[in-house]
C-alpha positions as CSV (number, residue, x, y, z in Angstrom):
1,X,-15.0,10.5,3.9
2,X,-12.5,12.8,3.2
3,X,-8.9,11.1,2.6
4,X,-5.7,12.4,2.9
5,X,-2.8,11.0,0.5
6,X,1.1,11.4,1.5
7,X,2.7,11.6,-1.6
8,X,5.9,9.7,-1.0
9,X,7.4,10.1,-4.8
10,X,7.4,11.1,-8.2
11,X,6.7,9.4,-11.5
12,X,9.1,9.7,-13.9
13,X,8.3,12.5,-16.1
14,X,7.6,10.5,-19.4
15,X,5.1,8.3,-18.1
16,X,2.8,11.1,-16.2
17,X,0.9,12.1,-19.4
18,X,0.1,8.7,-19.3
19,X,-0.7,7.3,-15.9
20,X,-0.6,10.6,-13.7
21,X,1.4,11.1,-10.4
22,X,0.9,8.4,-7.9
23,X,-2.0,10.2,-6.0
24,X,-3.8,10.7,-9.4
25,X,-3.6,6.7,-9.4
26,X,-5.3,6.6,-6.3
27,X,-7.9,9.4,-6.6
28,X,-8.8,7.3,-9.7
29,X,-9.1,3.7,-8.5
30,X,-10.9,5.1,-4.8
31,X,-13.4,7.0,-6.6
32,X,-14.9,4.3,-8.6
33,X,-15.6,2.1,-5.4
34,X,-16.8,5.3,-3.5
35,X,-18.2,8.1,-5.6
36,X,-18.6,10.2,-2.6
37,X,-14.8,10.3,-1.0
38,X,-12.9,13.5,-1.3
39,X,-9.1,13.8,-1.2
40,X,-6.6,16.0,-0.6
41,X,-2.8,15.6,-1.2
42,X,0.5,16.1,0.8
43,X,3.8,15.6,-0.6
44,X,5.5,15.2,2.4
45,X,8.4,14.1,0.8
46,X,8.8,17.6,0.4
47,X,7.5,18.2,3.9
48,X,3.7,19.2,3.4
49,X,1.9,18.1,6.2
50,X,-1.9,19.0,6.9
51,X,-1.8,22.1,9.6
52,X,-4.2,20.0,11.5
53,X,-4.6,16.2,11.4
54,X,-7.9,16.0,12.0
55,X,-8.6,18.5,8.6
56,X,-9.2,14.9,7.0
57,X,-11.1,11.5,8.0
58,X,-8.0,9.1,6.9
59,X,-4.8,9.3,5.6
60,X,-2.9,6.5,3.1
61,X,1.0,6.4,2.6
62,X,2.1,5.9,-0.6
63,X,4.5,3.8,-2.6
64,X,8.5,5.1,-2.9
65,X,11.3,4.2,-4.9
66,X,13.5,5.2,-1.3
67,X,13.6,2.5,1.3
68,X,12.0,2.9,5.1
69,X,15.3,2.5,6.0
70,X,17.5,5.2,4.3
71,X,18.6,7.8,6.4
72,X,16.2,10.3,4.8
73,X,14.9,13.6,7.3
74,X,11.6,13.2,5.7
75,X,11.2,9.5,6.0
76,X,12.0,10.3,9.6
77,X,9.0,12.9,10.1
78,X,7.2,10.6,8.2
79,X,7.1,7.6,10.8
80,X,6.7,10.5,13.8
81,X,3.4,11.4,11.5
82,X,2.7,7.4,11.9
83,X,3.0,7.6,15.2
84,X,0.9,9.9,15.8
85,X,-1.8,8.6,13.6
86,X,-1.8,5.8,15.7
87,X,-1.8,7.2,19.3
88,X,-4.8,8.9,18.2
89,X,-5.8,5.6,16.6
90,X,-6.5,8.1,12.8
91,X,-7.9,5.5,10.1
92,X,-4.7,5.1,8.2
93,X,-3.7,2.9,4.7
94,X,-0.5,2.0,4.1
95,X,0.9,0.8,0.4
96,X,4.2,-1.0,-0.5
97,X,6.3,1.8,0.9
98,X,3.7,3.0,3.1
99,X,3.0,-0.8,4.5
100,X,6.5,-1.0,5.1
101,X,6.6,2.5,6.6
102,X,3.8,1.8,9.5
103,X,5.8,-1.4,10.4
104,X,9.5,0.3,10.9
105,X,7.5,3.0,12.9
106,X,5.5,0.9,15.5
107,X,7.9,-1.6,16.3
108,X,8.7,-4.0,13.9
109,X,11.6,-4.1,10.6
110,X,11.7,-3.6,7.1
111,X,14.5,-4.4,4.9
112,X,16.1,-6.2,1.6
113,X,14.4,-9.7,1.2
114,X,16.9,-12.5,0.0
115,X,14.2,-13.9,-2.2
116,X,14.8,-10.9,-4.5
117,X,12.6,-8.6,-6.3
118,X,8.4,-9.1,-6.6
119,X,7.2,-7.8,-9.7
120,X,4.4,-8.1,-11.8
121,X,0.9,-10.1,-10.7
122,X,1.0,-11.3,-7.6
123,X,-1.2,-14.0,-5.7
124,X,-2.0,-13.5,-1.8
125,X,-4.1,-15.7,0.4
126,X,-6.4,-14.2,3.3
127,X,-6.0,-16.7,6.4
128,X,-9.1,-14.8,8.0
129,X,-12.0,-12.5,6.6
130,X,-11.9,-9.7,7.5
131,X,-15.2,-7.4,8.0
132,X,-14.4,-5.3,5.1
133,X,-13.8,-8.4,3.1
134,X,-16.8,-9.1,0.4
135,X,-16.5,-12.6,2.3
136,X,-15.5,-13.8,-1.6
137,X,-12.6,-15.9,-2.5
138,X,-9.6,-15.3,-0.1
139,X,-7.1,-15.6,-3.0
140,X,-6.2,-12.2,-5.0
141,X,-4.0,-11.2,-7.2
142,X,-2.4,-7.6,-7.5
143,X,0.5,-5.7,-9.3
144,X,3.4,-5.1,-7.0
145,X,6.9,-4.0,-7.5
146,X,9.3,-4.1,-4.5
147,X,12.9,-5.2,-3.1
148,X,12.1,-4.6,0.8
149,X,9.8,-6.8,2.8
150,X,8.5,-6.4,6.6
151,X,10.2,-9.1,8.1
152,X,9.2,-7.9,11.9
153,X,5.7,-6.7,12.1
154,X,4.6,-3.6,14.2
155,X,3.6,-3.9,17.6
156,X,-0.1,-5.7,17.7
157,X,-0.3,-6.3,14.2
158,X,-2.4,-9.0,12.6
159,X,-1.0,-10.6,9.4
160,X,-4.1,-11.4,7.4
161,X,-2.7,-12.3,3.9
162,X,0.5,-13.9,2.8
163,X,2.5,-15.4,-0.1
164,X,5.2,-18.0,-0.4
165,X,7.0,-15.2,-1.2
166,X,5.6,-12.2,1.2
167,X,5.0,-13.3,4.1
168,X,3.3,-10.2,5.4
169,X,1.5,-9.0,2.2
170,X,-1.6,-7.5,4.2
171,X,-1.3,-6.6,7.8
172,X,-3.7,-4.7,10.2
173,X,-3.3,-3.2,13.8
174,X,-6.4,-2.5,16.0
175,X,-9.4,-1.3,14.2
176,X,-7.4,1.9,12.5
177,X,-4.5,1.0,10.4
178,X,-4.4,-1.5,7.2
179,X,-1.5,-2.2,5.0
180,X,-1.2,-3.7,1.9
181,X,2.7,-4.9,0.0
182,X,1.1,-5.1,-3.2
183,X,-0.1,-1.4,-5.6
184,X,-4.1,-1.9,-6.0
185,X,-3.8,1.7,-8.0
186,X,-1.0,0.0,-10.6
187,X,-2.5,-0.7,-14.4
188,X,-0.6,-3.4,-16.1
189,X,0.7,-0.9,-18.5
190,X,2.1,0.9,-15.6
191,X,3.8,-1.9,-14.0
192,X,4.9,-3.0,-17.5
193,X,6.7,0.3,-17.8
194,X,8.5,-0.2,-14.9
195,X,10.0,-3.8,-15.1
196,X,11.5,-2.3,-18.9
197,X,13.0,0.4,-17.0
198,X,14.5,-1.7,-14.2
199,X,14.7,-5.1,-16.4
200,X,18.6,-5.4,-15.8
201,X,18.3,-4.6,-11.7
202,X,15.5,-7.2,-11.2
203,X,17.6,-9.6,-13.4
204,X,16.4,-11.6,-16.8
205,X,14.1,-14.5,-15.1
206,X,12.5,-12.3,-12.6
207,X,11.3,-10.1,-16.0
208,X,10.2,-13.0,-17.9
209,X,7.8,-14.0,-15.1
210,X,6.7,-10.7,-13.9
211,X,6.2,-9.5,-17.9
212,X,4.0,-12.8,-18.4
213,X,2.0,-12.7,-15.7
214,X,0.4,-9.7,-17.3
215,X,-1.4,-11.4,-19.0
216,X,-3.5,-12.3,-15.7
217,X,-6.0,-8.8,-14.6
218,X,-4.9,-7.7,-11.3
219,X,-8.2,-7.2,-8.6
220,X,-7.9,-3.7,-8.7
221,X,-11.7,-2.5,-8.1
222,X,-12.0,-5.9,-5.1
223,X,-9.1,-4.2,-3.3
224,X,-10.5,-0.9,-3.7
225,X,-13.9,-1.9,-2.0
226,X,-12.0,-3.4,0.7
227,X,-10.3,-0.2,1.3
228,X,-13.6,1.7,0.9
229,X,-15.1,-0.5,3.3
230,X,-12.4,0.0,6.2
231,X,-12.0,3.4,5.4
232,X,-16.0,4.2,5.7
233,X,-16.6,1.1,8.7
234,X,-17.5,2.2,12.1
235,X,-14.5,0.7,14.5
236,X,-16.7,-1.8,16.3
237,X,-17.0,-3.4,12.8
238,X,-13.3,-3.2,11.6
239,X,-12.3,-5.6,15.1
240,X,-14.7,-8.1,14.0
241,X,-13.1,-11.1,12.2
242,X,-15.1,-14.0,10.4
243,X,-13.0,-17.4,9.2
């Protein structure tokens, strides 16, 4: 399996010696639950796109500090990319800004949640199994740090997992596309990092909770496999749903 990462932003300079750029988080967290997957990366923010889409097995969108909705020429190539993924039904992951992505570009909406920000550890519940799923508990928890929420989803898609507060926390159309709202790749350092930085934008209570729930380890490796597992399942197997 060779995977393609669109690189949708930058860290911040001062953490990179620590935690790497945002592909680096991936490469790191995909490799452990398959040794075997190669990558390669496009920062299409900056418009690097592959000269031919079929010079990798998958592709997965990454976070962004920019919203699906800004009026941003590259965002715009972006969800053509999507749609093209799709029409030729390309296996395709989609994460926080990514997730949001695939829905504003097949059909459904993204934009500022009234219930505020979503930081630190966050709790989901599967309301079906999935075939990729290790048929475990259907509660997980994961690190997540976002503002914008799908609250229309793309055209056929299946919400899987939800919160009280995210609705659509994992979403997946046909047997080719999966989307997560929550950052598998994020380390609670990381995620630390940023609530300090934006502590004053996502207000005092929302840090106090985020910043505590730290102390809870996100299910980083689990929602790796998962990935793994759609990423490397034959389509057949992806359609077929378990309760």
């Amino acid at each position: 399996m060779k995977l393609g990462i669109l690189k949708t932003d930058t860290v911040r300079p001062e953490w990179v010696p620590d935690f790497g750029e945002y592909p680096d988080m991936f490469i790191r967290l995909l490799s452990r639950a398959d040794p075997g997957m190669e990558f390669r990366v496009y920062d299409v923010e900056q418009g690097e796109y592959p000269q031919d889409i079929d010079e990798v097995d998958a592709y997965l969108i990454t976070g962004s500090k920019s919203s699906v909705y800004d009026d941003k020429p590259w965002i715009a190539t972006l969800m053509d990319f999507v749609r093209e993924l799709d029409r030729r039904r390309k296996k395709l992951v989609g994460i926080c800004f990514g997730h949001q992505l695939v829905a504003q570009a097949l059909g459904g909406k993204t934009e500022k949640s009234d219930k505020g920000w979503g930081v630190g550890l966050q709790t989901y519940r599967f309301n079906q199994a999935p075939a990729w799923h290790d048929n475990g508990e259907l509660d997980f928890g994961i690190l997540a740090s976002h503002q914008d929420q799908v609250v229309s989803n793309a055209a056929n898609a299946r919400v899987l997992a939800s919160s009280e507060f995210c609705e659509n926390a994992v979403c997946q159309i046909g047997d080719h596309i999966l989307t997560f709202q929550g950052h598998p790749e994020f380390v609670p350092e990381y995620s630390r990092e940023i609530m300090q930085f934006r502590r004053e934008m996502i207000g005092e209570e929302t840090y106090s909770s985020g910043m505590a729930s730290l102390a809870v380890a996100p299910e980083q490796e689990r929602v790796a496999r998962w990935i793994a597992n759609f990423l490397n399942q034959a389509p057949a197997q992806t359609e077929r749903l378990s309760a």
